[in-house]
N, CA, C and O atoms as a printed pandas DataFrame, in Angstrom:
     atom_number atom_name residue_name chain_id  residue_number  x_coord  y_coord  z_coord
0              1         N          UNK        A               1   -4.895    8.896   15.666
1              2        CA          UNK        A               1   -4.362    8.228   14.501
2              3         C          UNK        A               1   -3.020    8.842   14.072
3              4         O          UNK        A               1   -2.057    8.126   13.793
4              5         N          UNK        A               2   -2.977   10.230   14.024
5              6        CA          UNK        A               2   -1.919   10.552   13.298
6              7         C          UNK        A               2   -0.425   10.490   15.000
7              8         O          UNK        A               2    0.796   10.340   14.963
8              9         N          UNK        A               3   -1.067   10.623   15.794
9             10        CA          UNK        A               3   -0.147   10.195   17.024
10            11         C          UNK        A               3    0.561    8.936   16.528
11            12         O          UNK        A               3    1.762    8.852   16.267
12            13         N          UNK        A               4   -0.546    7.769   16.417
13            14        CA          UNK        A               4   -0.467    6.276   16.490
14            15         C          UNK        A               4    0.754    6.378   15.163
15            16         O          UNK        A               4    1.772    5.794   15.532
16            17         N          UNK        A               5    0.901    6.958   13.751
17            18        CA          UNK        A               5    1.427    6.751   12.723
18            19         C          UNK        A               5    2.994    7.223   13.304
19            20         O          UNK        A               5    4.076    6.686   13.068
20            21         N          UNK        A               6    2.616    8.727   14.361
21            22        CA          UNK        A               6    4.298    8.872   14.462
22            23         C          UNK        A               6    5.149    8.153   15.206
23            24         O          UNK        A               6    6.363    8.035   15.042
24            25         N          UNK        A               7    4.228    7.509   16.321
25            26        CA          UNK        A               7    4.794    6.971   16.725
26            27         C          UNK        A               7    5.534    5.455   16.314
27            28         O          UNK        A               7    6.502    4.913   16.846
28            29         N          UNK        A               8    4.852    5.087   15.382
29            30        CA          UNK        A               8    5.228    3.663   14.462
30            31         C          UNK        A               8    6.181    4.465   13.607
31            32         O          UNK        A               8    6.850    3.699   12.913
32            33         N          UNK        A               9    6.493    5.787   13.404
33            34        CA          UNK        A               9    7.498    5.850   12.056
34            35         C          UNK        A               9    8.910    5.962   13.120
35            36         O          UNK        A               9    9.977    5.399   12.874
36            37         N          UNK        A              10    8.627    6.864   14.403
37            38        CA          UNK        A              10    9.893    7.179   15.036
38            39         C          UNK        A              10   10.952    5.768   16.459
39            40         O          UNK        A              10   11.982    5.673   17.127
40            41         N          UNK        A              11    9.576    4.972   16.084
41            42        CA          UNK        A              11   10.236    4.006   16.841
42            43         C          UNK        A              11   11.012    3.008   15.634
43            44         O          UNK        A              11   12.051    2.394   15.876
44            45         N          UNK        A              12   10.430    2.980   14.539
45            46        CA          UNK        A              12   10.879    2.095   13.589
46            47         C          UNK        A              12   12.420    2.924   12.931
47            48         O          UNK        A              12   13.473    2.329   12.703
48            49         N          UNK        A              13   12.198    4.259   12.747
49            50        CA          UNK        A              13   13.736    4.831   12.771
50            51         C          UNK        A              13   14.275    4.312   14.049
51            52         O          UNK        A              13   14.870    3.320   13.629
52            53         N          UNK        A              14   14.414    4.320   14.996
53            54        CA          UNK        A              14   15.325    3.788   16.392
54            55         C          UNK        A              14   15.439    2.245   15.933
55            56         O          UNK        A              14   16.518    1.887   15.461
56            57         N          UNK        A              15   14.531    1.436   16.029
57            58        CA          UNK        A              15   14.913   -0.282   15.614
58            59         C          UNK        A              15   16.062   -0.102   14.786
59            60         O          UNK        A              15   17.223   -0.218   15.178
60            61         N          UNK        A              16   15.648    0.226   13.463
61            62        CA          UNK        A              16   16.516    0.287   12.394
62            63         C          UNK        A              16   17.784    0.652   12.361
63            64         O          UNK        A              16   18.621    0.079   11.664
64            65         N          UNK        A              17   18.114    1.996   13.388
65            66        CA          UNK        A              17   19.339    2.351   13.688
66            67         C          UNK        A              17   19.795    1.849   14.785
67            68         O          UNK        A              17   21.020    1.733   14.740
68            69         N          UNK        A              18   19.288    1.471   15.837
69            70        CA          UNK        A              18   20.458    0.206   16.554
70            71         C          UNK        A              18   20.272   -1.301   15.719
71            72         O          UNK        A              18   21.116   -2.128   16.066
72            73         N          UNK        A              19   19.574   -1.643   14.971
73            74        CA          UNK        A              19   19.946   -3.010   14.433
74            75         C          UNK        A              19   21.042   -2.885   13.606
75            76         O          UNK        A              19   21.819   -3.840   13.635
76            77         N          UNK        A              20   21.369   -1.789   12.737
77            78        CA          UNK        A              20   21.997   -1.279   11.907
78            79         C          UNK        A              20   23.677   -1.045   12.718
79            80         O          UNK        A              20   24.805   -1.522   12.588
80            81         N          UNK        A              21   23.097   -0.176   13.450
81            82        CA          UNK        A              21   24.519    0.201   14.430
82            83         C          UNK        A              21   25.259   -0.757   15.240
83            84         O          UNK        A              21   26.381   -1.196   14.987
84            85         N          UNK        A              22   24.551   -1.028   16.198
85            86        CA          UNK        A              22   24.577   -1.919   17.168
86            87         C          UNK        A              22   23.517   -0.736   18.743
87            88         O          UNK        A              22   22.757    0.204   18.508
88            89         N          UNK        A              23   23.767   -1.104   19.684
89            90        CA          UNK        A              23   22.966   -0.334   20.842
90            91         C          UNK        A              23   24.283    0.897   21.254
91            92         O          UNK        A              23   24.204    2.118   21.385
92            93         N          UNK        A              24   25.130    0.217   21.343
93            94        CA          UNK        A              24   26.336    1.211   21.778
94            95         C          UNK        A              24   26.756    2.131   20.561
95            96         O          UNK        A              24   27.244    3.221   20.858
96            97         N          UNK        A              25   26.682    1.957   19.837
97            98        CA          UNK        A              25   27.373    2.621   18.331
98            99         C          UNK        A              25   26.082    3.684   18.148
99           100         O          UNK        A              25   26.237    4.714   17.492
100          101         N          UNK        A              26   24.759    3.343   18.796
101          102        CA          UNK        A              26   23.812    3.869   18.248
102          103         C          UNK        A              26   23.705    5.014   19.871
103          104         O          UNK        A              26   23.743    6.235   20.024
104          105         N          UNK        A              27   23.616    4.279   20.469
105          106        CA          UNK        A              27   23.704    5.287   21.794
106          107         C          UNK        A              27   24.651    6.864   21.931
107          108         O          UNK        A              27   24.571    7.971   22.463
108          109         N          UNK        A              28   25.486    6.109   21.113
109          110        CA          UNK        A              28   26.914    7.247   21.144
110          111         C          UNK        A              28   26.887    8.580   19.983
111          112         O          UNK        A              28   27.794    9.195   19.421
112          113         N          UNK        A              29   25.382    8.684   19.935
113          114        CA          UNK        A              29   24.901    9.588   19.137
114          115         C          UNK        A              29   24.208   10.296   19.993
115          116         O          UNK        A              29   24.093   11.504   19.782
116          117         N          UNK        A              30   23.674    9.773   20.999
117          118        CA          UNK        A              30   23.011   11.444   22.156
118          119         C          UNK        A              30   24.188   11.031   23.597
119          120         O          UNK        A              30   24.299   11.976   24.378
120          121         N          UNK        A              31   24.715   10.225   23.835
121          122        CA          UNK        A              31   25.451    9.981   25.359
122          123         C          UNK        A              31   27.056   10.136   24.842
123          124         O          UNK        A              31   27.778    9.147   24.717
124          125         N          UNK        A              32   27.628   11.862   24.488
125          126        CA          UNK        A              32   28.783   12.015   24.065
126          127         C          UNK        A              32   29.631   12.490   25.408
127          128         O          UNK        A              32   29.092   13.484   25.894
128          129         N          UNK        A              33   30.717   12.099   26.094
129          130        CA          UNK        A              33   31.314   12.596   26.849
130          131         C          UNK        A              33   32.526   13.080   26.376
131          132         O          UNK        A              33   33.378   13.067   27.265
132          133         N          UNK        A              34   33.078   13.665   24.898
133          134        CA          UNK        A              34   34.207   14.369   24.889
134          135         C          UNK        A              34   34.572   15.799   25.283
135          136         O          UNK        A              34   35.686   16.158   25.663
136          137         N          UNK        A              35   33.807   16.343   25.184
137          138        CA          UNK        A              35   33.688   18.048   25.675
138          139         C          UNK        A              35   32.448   18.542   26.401
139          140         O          UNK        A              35   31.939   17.434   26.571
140          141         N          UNK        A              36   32.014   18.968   26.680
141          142        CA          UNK        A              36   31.050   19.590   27.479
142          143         C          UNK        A              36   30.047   20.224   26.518
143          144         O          UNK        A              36   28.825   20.243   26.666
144          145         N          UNK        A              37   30.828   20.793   25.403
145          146        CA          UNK        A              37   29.348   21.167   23.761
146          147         C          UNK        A              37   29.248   19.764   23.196
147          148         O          UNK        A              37   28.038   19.562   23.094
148          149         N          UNK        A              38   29.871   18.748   22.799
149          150        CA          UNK        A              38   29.333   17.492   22.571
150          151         C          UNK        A              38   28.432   17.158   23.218
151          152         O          UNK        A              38   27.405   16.892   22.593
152          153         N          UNK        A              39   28.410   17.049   24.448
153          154        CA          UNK        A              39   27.731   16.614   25.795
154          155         C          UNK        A              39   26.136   17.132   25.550
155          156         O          UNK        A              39   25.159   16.397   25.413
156          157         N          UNK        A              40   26.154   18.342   25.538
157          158        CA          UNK        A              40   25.313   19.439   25.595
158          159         C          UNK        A              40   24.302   19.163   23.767
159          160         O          UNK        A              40   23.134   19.486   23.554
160          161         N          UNK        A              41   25.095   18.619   22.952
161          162        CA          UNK        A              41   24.431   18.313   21.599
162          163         C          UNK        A              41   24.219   16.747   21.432
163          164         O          UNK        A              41   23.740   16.145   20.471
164          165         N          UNK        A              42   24.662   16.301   22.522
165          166        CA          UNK        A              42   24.198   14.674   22.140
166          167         C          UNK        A              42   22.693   14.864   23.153
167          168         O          UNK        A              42   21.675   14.358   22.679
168          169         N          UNK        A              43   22.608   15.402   24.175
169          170        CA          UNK        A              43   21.410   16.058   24.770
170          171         C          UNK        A              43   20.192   16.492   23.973
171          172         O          UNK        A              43   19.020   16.150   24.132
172          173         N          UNK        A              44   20.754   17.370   23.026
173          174        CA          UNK        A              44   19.897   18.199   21.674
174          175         C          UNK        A              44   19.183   17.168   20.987
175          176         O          UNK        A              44   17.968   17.191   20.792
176          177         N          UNK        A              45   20.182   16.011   20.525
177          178        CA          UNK        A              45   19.745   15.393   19.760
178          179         C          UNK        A              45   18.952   14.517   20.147
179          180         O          UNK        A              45   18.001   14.245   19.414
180          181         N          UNK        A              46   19.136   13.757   21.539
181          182        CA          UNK        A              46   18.093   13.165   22.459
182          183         C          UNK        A              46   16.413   13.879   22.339
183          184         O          UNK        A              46   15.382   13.330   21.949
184          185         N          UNK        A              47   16.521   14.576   22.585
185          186        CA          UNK        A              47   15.332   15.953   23.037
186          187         C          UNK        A              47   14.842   15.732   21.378
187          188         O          UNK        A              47   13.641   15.553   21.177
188          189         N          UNK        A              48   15.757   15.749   20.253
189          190        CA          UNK        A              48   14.789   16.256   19.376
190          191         C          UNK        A              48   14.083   14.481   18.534
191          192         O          UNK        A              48   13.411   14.405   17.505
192          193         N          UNK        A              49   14.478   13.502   19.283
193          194        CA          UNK        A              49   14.074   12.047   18.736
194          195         C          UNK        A              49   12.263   12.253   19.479
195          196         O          UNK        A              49   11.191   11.921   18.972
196          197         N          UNK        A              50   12.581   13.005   20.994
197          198        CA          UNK        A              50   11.245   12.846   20.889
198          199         C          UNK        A              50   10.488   13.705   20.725
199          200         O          UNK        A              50    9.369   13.492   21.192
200          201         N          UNK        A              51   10.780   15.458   19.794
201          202        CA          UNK        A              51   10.603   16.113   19.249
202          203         C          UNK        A              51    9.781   15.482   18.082
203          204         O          UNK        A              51    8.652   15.922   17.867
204          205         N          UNK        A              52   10.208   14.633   17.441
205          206        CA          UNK        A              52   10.039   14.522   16.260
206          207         C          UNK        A              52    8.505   13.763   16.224
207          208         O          UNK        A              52    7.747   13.721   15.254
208          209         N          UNK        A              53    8.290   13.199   17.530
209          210        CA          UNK        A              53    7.350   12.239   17.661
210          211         C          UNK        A              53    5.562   13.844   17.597
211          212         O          UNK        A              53    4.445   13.935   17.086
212          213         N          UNK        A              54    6.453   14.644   18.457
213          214        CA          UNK        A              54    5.135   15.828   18.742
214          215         C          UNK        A              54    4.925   16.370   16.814
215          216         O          UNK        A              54    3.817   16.432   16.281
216          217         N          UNK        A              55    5.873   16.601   16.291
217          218        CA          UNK        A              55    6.062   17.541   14.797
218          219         C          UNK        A              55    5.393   16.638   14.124
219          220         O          UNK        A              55    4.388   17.115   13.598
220          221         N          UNK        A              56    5.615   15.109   13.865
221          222        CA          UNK        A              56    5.320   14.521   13.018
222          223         C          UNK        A              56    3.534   14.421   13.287
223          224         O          UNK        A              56    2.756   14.547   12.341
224          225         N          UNK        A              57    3.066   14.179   14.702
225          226        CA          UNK        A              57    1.299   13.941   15.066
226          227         C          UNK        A              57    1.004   15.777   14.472
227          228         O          UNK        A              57    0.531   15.962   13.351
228          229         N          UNK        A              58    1.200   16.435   14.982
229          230        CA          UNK        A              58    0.867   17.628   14.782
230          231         C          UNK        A              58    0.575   18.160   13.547
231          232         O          UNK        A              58   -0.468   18.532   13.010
232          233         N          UNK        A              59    2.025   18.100   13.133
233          234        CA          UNK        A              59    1.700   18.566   11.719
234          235         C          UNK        A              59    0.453   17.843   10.943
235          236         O          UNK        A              59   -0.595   18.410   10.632
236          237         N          UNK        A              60    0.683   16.895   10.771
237          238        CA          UNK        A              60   -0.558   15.505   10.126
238          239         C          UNK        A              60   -1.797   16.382   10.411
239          240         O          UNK        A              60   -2.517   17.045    9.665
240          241         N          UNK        A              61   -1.802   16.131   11.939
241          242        CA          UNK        A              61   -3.081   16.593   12.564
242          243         C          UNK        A              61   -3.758   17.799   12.143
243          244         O          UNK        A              61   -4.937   17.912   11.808
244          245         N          UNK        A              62   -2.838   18.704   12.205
245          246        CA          UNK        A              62   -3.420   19.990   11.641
246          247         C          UNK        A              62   -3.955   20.411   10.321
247          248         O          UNK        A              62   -4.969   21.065   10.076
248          249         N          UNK        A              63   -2.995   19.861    9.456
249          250        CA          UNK        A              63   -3.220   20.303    7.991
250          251         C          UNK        A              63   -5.152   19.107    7.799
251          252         O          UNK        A              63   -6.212   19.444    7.272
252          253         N          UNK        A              64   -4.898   18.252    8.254
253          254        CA          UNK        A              64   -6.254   17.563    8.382
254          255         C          UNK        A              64   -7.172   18.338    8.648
255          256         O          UNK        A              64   -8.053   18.588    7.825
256          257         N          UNK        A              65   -7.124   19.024   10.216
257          258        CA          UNK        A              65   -8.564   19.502   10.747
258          259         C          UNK        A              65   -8.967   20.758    9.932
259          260         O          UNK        A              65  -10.078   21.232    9.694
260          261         N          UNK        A              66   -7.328   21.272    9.469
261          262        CA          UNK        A              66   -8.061   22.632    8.768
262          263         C          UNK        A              66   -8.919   22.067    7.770
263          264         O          UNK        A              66  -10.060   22.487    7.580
264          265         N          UNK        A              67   -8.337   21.012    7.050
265          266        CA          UNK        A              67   -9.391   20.844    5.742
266          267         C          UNK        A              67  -10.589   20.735    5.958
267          268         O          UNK        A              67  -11.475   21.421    5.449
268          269         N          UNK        A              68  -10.771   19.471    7.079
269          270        CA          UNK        A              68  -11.931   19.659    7.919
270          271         C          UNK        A              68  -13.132   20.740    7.862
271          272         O          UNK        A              68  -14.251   20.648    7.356
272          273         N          UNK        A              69  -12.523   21.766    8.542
273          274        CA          UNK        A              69  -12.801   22.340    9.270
274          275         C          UNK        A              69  -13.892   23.302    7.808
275          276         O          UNK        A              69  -15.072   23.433    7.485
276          277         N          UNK        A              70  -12.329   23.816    7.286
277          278        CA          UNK        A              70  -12.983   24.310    5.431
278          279         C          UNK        A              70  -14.100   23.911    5.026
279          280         O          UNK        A              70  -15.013   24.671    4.704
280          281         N          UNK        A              71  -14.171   22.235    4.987
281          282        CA          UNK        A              71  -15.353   21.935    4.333
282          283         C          UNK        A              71  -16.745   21.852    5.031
283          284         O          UNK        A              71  -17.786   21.657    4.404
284          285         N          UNK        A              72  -16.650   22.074    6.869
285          286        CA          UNK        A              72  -17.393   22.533    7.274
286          287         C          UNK        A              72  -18.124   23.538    7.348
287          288         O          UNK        A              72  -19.249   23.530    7.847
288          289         N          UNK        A              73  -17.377   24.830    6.696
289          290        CA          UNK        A              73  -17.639   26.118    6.726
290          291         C          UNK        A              73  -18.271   26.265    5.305
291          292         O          UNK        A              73  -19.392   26.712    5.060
292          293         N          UNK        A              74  -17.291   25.780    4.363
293          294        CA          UNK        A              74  -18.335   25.388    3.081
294          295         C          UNK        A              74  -19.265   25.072    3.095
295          296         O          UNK        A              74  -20.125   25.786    2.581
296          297         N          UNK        A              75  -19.614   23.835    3.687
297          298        CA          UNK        A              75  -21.047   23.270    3.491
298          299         C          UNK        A              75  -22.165   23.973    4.430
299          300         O          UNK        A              75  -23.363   23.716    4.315
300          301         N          UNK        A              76  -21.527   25.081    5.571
301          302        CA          UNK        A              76  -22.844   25.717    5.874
302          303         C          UNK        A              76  -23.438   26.866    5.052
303          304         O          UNK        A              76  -24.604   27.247    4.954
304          305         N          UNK        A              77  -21.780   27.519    4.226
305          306        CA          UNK        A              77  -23.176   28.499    3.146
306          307         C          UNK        A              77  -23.136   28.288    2.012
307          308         O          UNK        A              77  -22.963   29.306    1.343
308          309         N          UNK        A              78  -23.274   26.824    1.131
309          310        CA          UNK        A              78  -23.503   26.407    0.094
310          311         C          UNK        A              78  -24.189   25.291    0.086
311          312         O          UNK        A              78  -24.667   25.141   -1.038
312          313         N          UNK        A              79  -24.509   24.319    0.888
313          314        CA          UNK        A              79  -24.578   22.831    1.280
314          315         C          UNK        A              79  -24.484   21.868    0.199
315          316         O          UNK        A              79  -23.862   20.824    0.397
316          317         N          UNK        A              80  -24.913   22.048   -0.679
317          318        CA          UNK        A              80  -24.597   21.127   -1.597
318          319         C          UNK        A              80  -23.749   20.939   -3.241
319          320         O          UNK        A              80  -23.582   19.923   -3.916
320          321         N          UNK        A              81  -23.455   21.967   -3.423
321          322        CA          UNK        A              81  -21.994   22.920   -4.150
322          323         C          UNK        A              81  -21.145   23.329   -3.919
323          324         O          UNK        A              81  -20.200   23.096   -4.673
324          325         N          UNK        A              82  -20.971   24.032   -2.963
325          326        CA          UNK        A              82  -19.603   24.550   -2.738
326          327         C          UNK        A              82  -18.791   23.272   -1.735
327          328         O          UNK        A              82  -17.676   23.591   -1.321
328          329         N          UNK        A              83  -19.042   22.594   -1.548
329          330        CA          UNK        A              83  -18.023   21.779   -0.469
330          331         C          UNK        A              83  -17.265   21.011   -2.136
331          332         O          UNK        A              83  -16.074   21.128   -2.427
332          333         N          UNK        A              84  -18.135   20.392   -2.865
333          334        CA          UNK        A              84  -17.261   19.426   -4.140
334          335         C          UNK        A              84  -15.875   19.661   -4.073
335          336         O          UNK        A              84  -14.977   19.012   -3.536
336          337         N          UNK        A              85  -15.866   20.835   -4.797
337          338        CA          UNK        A              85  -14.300   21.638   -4.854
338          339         C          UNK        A              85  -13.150   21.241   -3.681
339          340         O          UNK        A              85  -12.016   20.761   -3.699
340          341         N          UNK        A              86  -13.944   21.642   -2.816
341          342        CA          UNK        A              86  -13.159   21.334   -1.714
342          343         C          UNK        A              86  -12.561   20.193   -1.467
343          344         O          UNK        A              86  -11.363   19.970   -1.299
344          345         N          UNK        A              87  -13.899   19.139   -1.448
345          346        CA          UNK        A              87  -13.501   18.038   -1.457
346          347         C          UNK        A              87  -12.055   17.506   -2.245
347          348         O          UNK        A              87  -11.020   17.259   -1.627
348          349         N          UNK        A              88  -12.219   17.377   -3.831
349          350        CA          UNK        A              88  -11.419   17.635   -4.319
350          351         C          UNK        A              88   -9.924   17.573   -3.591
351          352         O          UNK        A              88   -9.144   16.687   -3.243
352          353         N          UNK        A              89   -9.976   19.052   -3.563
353          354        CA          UNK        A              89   -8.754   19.425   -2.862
354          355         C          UNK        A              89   -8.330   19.057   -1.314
355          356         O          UNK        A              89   -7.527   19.468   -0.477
356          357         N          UNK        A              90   -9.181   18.203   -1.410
357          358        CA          UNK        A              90   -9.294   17.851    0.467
358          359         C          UNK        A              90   -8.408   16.615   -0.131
359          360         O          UNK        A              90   -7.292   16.640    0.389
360          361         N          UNK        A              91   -8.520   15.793   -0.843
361          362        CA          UNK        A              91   -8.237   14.184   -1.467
362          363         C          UNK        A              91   -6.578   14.964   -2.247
363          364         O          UNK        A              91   -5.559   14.297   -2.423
364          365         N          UNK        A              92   -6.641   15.662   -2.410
365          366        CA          UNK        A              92   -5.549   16.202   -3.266
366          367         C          UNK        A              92   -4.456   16.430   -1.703
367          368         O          UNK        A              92   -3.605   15.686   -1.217
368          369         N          UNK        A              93   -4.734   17.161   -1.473
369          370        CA          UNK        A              93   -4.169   17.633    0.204
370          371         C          UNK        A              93   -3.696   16.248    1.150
371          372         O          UNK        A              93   -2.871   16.237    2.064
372          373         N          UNK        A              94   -4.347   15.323    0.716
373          374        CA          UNK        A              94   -4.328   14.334    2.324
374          375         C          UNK        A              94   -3.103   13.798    1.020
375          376         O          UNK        A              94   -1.993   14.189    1.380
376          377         N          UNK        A              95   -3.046   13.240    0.025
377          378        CA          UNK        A              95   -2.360   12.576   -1.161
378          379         C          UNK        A              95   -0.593   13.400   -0.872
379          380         O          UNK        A              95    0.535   12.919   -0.978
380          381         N          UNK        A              96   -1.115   14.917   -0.448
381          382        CA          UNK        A              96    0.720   15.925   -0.398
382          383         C          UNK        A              96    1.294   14.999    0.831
383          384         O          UNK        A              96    2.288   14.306    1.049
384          385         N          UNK        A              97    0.061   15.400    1.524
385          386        CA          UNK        A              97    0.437   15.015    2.957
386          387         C          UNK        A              97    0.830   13.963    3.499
387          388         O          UNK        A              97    1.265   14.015    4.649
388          389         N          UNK        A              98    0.764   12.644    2.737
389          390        CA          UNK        A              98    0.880   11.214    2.685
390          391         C          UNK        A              98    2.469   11.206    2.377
391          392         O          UNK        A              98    3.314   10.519    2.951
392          393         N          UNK        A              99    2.642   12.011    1.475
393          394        CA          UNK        A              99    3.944   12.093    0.456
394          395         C          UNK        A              99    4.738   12.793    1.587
395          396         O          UNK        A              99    5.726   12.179    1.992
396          397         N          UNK        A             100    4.411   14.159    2.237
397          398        CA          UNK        A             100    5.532   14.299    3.197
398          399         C          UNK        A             100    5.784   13.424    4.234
399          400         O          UNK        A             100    6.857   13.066    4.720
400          401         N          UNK        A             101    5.107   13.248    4.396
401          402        CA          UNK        A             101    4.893   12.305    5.865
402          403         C          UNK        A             101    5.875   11.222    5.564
403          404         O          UNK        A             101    6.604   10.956    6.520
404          405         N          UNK        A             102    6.087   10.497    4.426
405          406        CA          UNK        A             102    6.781    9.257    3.568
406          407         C          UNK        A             102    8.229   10.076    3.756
407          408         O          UNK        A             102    8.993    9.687    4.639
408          409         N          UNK        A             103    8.507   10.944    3.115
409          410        CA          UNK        A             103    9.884   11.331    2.892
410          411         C          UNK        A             103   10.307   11.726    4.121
411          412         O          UNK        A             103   11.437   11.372    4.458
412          413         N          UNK        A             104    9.628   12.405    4.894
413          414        CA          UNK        A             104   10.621   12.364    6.183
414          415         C          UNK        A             104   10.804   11.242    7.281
415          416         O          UNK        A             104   11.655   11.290    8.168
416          417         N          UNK        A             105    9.718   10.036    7.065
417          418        CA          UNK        A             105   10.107    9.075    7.359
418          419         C          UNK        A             105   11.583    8.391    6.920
419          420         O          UNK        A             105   12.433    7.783    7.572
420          421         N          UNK        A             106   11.499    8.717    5.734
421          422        CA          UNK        A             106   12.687    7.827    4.940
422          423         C          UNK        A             106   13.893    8.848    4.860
423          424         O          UNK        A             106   14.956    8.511    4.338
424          425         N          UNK        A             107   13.671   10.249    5.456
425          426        CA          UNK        A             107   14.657   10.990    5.891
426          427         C          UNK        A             107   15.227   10.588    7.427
427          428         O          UNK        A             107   16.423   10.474    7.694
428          429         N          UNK        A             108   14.038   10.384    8.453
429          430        CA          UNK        A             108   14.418    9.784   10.013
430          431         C          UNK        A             108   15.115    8.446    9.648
431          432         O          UNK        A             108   16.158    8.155   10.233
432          433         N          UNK        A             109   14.638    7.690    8.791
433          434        CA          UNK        A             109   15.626    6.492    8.629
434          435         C          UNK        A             109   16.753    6.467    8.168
435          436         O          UNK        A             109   17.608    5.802    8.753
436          437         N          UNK        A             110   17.013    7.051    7.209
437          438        CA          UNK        A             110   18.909    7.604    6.638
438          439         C          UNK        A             110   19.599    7.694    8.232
439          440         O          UNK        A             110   20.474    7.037    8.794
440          441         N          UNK        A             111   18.641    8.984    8.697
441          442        CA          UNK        A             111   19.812    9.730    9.728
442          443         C          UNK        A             111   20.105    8.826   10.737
443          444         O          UNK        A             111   21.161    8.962   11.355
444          445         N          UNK        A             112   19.258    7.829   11.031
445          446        CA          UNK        A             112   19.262    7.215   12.049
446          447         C          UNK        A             112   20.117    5.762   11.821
447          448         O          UNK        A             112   20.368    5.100   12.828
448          449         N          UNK        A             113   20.524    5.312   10.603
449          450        CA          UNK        A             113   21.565    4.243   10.375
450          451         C          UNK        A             113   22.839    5.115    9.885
451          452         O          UNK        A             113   23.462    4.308    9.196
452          453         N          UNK        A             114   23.152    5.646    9.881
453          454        CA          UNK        A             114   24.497    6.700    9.426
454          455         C          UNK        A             114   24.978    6.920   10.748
455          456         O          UNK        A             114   24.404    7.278   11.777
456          457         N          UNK        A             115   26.237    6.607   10.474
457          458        CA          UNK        A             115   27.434    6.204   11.439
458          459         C          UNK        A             115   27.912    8.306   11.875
459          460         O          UNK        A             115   28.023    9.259   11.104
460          461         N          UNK        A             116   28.025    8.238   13.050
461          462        CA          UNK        A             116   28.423    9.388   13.482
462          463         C          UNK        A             116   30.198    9.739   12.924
463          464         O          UNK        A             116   30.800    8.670   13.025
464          465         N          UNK        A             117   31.124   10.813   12.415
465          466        CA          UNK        A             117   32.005   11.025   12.239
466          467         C          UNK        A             117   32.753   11.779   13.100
467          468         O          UNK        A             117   33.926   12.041   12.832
């Protein structure tokens, strides 16, 4: 699931920035041939589009299983009290996590219609 979400946020930044750009205007953000460190950072920036696809499942993923995981450990030495709390904060946690997940979406989308200088 949280794969399936990055991958719908980081392909929808790419639509957006070649519909926005055009394909060539948008290309000319990782395929730079003026210098050899351009070259070498339009590369970087290639590498990190599908960077972003591993950071964005991962992160999700993780902060999830730990909670998970917490309220598993809770509920074996309390079973029916000590997990609440957690819970709680489990619904509180997924609510942060919704919220980052949103803003750096809508951060991949800025960067990705903004014209290179």
């Amino acid at each position: 699931m949280t794969l399936g979400l990055a991958i719908v946020s980081v392909f929808l930044a790419q639509y957006f920035g070649i519909k926005k750009l055009g394909l060539l205007k948008y290309g000319a953000k990782f395929f730079r041939f003026k210098s050899p460190i351009d070259f070498f950072v339009g590369i970087l920036e290639l590498i990190s589009e599908f960077a972003k696809l591993i950071s964005f499942s991962f992160r999700l993923f993780g902060n999830m299983f730990a909670g998970e995981v917490m309220l598993i450990v809770a509920a074996i030495f309390l079973p029916y009290l000590l997990p609440l709390p957690f819970m709680a904060l489990e619904v509180f946690v997924g609510l942060i996590q919704a919220a980052v997940f949103a803003m750096l979406t809508m951060i991949f989308l800025k960067t990705a219609v903004e014209e290179n200088h």
